[in-house]
C-alpha positions in Angstrom: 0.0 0.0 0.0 3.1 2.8 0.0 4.3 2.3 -2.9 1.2 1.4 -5.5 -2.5 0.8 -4.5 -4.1 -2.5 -5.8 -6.7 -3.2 -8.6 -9.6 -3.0 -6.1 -8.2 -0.1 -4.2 -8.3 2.0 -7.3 -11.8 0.3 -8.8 -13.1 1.3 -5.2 -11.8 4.9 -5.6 -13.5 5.2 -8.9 -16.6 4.1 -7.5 -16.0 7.2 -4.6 -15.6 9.8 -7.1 -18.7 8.8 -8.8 -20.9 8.7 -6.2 -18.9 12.1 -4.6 -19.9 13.3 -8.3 -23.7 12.1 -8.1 -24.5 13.0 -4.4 -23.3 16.4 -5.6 -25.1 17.0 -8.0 -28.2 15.9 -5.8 -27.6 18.2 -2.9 -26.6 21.0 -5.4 -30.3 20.5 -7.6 -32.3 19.8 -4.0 -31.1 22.3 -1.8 -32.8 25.5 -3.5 -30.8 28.7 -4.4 -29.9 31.0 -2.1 -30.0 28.3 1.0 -26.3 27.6 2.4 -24.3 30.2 4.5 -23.3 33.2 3.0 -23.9 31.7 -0.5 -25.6 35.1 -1.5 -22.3 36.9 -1.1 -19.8 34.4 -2.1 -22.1 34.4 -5.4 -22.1 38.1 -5.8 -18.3 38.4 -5.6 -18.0 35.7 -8.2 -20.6 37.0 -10.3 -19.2 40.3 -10.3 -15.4 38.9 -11.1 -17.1 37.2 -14.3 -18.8 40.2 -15.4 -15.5 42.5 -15.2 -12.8 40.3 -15.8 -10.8 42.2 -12.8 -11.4 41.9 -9.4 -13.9 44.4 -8.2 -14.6 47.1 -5.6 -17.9 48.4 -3.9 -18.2 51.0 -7.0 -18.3 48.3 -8.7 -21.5 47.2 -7.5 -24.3 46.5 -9.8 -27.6 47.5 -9.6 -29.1 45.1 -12.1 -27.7 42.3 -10.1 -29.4 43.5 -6.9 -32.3 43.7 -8.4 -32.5 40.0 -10.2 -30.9 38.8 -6.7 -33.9 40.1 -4.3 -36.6 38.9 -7.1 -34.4 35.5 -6.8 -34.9 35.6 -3.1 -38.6 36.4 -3.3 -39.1 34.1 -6.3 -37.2 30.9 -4.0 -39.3 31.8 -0.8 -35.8 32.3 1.0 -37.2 34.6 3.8 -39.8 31.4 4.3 -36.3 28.8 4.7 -34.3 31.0 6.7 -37.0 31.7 9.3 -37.5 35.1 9.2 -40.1 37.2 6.3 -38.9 38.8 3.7 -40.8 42.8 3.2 -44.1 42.6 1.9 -42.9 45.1 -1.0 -39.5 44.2 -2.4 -37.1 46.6 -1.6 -35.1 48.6 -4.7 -31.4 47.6 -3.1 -30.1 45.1 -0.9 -29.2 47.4 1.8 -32.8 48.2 2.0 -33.7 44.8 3.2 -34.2 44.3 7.5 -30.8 43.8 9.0 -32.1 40.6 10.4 -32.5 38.9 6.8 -29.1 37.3 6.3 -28.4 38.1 2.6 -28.1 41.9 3.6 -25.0 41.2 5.8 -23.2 38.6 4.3 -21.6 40.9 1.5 -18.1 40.0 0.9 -17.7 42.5 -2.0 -19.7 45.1 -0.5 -16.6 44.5 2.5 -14.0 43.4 -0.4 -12.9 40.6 1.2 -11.2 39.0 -1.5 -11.4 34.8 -1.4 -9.0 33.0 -4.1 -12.1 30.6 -4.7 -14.0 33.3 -6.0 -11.6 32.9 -9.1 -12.2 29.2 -9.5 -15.9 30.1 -9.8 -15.7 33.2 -12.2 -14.3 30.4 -14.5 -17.9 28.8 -14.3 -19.6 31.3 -14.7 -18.0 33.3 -17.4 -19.1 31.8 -20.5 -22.8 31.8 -18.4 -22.8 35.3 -17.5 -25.7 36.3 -19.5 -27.8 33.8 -18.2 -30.3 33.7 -15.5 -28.9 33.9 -11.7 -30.5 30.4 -10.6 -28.7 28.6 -13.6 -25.4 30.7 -13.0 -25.8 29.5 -9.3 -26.0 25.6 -9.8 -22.5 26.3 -12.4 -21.3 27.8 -9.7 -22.2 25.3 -7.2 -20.7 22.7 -9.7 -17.4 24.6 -9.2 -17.2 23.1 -6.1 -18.5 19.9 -6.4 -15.6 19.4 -8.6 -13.0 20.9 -5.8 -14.9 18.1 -3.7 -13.9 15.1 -6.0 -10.2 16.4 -6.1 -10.5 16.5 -2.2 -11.7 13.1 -2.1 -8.8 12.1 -4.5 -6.4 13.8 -2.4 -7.8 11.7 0.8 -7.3 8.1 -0.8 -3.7 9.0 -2.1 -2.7 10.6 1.6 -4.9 7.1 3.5 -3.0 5.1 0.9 0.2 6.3 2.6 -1.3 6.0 6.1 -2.6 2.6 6.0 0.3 -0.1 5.6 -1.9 -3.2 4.5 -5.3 -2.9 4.5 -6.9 -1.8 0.7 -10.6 -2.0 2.5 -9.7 0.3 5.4 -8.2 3.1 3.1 -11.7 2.7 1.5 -12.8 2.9 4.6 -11.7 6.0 5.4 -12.1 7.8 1.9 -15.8 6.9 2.5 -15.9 8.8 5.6 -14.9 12.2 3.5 -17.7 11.0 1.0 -20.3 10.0 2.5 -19.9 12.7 5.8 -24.0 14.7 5.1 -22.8 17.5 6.2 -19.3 17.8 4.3 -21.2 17.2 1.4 -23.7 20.0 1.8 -21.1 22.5 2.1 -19.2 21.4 -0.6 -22.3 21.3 -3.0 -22.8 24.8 -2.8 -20.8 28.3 -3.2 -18.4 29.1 -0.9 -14.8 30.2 -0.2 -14.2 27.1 2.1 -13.4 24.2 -0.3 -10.3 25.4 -2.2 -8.9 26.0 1.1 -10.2 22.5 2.7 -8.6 20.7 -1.0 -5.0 22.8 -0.2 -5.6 21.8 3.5 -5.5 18.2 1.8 -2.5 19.1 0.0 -0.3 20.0 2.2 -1.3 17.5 4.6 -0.4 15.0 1.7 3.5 16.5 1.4 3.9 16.0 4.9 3.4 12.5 4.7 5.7 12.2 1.9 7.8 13.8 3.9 7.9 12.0 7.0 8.4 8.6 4.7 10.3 10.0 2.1 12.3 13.1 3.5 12.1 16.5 1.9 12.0 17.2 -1.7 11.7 20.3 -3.7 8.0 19.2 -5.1 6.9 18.2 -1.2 8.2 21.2 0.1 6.6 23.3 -3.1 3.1 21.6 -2.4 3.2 22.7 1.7 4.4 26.4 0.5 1.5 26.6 -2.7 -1.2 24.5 -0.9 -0.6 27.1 3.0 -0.5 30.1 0.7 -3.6 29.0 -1.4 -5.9 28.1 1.2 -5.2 31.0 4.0 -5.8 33.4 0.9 -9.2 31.3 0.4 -10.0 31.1 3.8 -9.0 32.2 7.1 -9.9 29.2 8.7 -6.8 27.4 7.3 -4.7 29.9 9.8 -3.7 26.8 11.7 -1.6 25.4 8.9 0.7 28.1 9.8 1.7 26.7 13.5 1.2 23.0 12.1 3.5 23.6 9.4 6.2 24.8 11.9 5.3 22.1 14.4 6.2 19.3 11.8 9.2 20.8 10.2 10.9 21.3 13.9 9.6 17.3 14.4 11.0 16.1 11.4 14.2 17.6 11.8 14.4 16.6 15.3 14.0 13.1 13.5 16.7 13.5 10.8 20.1 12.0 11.3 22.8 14.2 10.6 23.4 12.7 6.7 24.0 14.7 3.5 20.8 13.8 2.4 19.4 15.5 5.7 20.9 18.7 5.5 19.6 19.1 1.8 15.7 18.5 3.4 16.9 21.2 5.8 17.9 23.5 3.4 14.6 23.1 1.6 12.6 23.6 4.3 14.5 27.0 5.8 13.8 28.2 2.2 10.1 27.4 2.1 9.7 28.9 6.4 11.3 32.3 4.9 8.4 32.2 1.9 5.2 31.5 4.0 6.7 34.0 6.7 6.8 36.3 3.9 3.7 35.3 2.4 1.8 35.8 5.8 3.3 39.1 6.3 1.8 40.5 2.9 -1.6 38.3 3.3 -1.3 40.1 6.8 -1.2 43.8 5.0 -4.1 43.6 3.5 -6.8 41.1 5.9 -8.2 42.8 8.8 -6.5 41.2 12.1 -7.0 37.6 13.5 -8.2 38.9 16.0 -10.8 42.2 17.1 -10.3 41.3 20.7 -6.7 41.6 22.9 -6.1 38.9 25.4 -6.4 41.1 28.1 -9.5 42.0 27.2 -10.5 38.5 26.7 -9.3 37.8 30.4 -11.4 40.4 31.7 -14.3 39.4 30.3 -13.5 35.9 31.1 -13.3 36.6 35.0 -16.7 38.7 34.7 -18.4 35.5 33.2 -20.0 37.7 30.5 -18.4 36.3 27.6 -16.8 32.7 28.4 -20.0 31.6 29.7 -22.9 33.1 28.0 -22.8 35.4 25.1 -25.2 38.1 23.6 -28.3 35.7 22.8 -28.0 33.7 26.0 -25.9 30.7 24.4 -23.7 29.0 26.6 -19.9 28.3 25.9 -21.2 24.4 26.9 -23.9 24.9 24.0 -21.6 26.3 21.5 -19.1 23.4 21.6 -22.2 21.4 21.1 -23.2 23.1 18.0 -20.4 23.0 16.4 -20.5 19.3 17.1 -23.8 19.1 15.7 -23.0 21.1 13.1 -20.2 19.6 12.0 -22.3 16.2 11.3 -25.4 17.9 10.2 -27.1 20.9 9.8 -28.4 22.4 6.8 -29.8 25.5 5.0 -28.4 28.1 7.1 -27.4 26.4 9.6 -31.9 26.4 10.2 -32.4 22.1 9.3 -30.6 20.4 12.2 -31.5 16.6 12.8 -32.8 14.5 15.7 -30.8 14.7 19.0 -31.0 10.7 19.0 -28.2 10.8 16.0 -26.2 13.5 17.5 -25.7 11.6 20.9 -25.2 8.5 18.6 -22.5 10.3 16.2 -20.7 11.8 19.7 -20.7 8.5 21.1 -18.8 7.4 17.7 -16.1 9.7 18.4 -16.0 8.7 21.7 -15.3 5.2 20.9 -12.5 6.4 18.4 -10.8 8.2 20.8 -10.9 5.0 23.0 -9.5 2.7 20.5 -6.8 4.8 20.1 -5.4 4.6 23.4 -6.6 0.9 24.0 -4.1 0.3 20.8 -1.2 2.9 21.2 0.6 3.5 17.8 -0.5 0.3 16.9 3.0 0.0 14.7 1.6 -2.9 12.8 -1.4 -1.0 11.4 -0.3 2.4 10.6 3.0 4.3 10.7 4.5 4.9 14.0 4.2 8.6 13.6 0.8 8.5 11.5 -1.5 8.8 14.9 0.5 11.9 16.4 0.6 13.5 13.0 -3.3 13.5 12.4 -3.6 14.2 16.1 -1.7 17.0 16.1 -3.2 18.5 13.4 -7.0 18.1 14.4 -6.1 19.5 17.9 -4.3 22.9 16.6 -7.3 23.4 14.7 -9.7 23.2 17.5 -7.8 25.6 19.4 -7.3 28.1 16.6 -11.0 27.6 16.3 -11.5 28.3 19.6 -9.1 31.0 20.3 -11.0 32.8 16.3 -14.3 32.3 18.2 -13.7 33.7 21.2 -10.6 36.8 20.3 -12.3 37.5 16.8 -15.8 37.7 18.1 -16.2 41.8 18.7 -20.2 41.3 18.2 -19.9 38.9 21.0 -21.6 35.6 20.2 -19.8 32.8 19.8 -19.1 32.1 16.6 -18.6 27.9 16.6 -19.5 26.2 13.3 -18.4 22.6 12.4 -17.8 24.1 9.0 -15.0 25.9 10.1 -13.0 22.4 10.5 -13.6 20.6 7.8 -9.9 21.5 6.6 -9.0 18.7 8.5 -11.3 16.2 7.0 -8.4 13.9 6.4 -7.1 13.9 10.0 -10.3 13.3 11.4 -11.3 10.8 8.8 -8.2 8.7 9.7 -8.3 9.2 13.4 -12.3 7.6 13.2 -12.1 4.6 11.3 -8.5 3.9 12.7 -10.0 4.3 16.2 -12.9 2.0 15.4 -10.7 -0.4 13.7 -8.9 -0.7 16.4 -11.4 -1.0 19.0 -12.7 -4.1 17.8 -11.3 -7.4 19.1 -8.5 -9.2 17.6 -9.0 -10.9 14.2 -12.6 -8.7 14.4 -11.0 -5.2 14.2 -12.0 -4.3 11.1 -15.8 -5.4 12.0 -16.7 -2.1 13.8 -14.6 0.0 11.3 -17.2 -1.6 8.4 -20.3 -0.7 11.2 -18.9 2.7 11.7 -18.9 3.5 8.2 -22.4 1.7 7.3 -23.6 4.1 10.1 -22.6 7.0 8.1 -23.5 6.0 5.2 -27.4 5.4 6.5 -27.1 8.8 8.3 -26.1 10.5 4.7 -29.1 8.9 3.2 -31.7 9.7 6.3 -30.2 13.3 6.8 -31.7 14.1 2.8 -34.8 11.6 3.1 -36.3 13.0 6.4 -34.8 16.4 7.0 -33.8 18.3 4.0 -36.4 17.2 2.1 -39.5 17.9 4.4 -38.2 20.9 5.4 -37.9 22.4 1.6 -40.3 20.1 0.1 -43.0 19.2 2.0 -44.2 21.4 4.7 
């Protein structure tokens, strides 16, 4: 499995793509326009790209398009969705609409801030300009459906690496990625957070190469173009920037002092100076990481006005629970959440994950020796640069926990499940409650669009 995969590995990555292609497609035609988080102005930017062929500015800002866009919104019943009315009368501009309707504040080109997956979606969209906005929409949504396949590519090659003998359990974990409702949502409509979740994948990749290869120039290359590309996507691919340090001072730590060594070293002194740079100019012209100071944070913490509750009454306890939820499942704007009985069900998956893992150790006969602490380490310095963006970057005061936000590290937490449930299960049976893990996903992917998505547009 390092060097090649085998006949079936490759049939049964085939079969992934196509039904990565084909659920797509579904969620992208079912879930109507306008319904997924911020979609309104991720579309606009893109839209706006198209028409100009230059990136724009508020000036910029077309009238005609606001216009079509409300009698879209009215047209697709999104006040009706998203839980709160639209105006009886529809308004002449956007910024005329209530401050509580969603569209009106998720403007990225109305606050220029520029995503690098707006690009990838101009390309869609430009020989479709003069078509209607609901048809540009589901090319644009296509866009990403497309970045999804390459991230599901990305997955089997980097499993492939991580998995020493087992074809079915790199399978295994590839279908995780797929088959994950609420992964598959987000990446079926438009966004700026796939490209960065597929150069999230990408670098992730190099590192393994890496770490079984040494350095080379192209590993190094994909860790400085993949960190680059997906911070200037989106923000929430920050944490490469302390992972990618993390693992270069780990795998030189590693290295024996050999000529080969000091040429990895070389490269990877070379590539630190060009992200430092690259996050020094990225840093001119993005607002801060971060609206609050620490002291202030502190404060506020002491008072038990923000750690504990915020603005609307939530709980910190509650927000880590959303973004659990929501990390499995929840839909539309984040307005078509599922039973409890499957969240506590999907918690108590993870929960036996985590077990097998340290009922196992680095089970050395399974997986790489350093495979575990890699994925590991990667998962847990993006929860705490998600929880350290939620809580510092947060000047509104509400907690600001999504799921979403995480799904650049799809691959480490795809690995760290089905590893953990492989390795829970008992001796020559291991692989049993891997298999029932995933057939649990795969029946929670189906009942997620049967019962929730489509009552709740559909049939109500």
């Amino acid at each position: 499995m390092r060097e090649g995969t085998s006949r079936t590995s490759r049939y049964g990555l085939g079969l992934l793509l196509v039904l990565t292609l084909l659920r797509g497609l579904i969620y992208a035609v079912l879930i109507p326009p306008w319904q997924a988080p911020d979609e309104t102005g991720h579309f606009e930017y893109a839209w706006h790209l198209a028409q100009l062929g230059r990136l724009p500015s508020q000036e910029d800002i077309s009238p005609e398009f606001e216009q079509e866009l409300l009698a879209s919104l009215y047209e697709w019943r999104y006040g009706d969705y998203i839980g709160r009315p639209l105006p009886e009368a529809m308004p002449a501009q956007m910024r005329d609409l209530p401050k509580r309707i969603f569209a009106r504040e998720s403007r990225t080109l109305r606050g220029e801030r520029f995503s690098l997956s707006y690009l990838w979606q101009a390309l869609f969209l430009l020989p479709l300009r003069y078509q209607d906005l609901p048809f540009q929409l589901f090319m644009a949504r296509l866009s990403t459906i497309f970045l999804n396949m390459g991230i599901v590519w990305v997955a089997f090659l980097t499993f492939s690496r991580l998995v020493l003998a087992r074809s079915h359990l790199v399978l295994a974990m590839t279908a995780v990625v797929v088959f994950l409702p609420q992964h598959t949502f987000i990446n079926s409509v438009v966004g700026d957070g796939p490209l960065a979740e597929l150069m999230t994948c990408l670098v992730i990749f190099c590192w393994v190469l890496i770490f079984q290869r040494g350095a080379t120039v192209w590993s190094v290359g994909g860790i400085l173009l993949g960190t680059v590309v997906a911070i200037w996507s989106k923000t929430t691919a920050i944490f490469l920037l302390p992972l990618n340090f993390g693992l270069a001072l780990w795998w030189l730590f590693r290295q024996r002092r050999q000529t080969r060594s000091w040429r990895g070293i070389i490269y990877l002194s070379v590539g630190a100076a060009v992200l430092a740079l690259a996050f020094w100019a990225w840093m001119q012209y993005q607002s801060p990481l971060g609206s609050r100071t620490l002291p202030g944070l502190l404060e506020s913490v002491f008072k038990g006005d923000l750690l504990w509750v915020d603005k609307r009454g939530i709980t910190f306890g509650q927000a880590l629970l959303y973004a659990h939820n929501s990390f499995w499942a929840s839909f539309g704007w984040m307005t078509v959440p599922v039973s409890l009985g499957w969240y506590l069900v999907l918690m108590a998956s993870v929960v036996t994950a985590i077990v097998g893992w340290f009922l196992r150790g680095r089970a050395q006969d399974e997986f790489p020796p350093w495979a575990g602490f890699m994925m590991a380490g990667a998962v847990l310095t993006a929860l705490l640069i998600f929880l350290w963006r939620a809580l510092l970057t947060s000047s509104s005061g509400y907690f600001q926990f999504q799921g979403r936000y995480l799904f650049p590290t799809i691959v480490p937490m795809a690995f760290l499940l089905v590893g953990g449930w492989f390795l829970t299960g008992p001796g020559r049976q291991r692989g049993l409650l891997g298999g029932l893990g995933v057939f649990l996903l795969t029946v929670f992917d189906t009942w997620s669009m049967v019962l929730f998505i489509l009552p709740f547009f559909y049939f109500r």
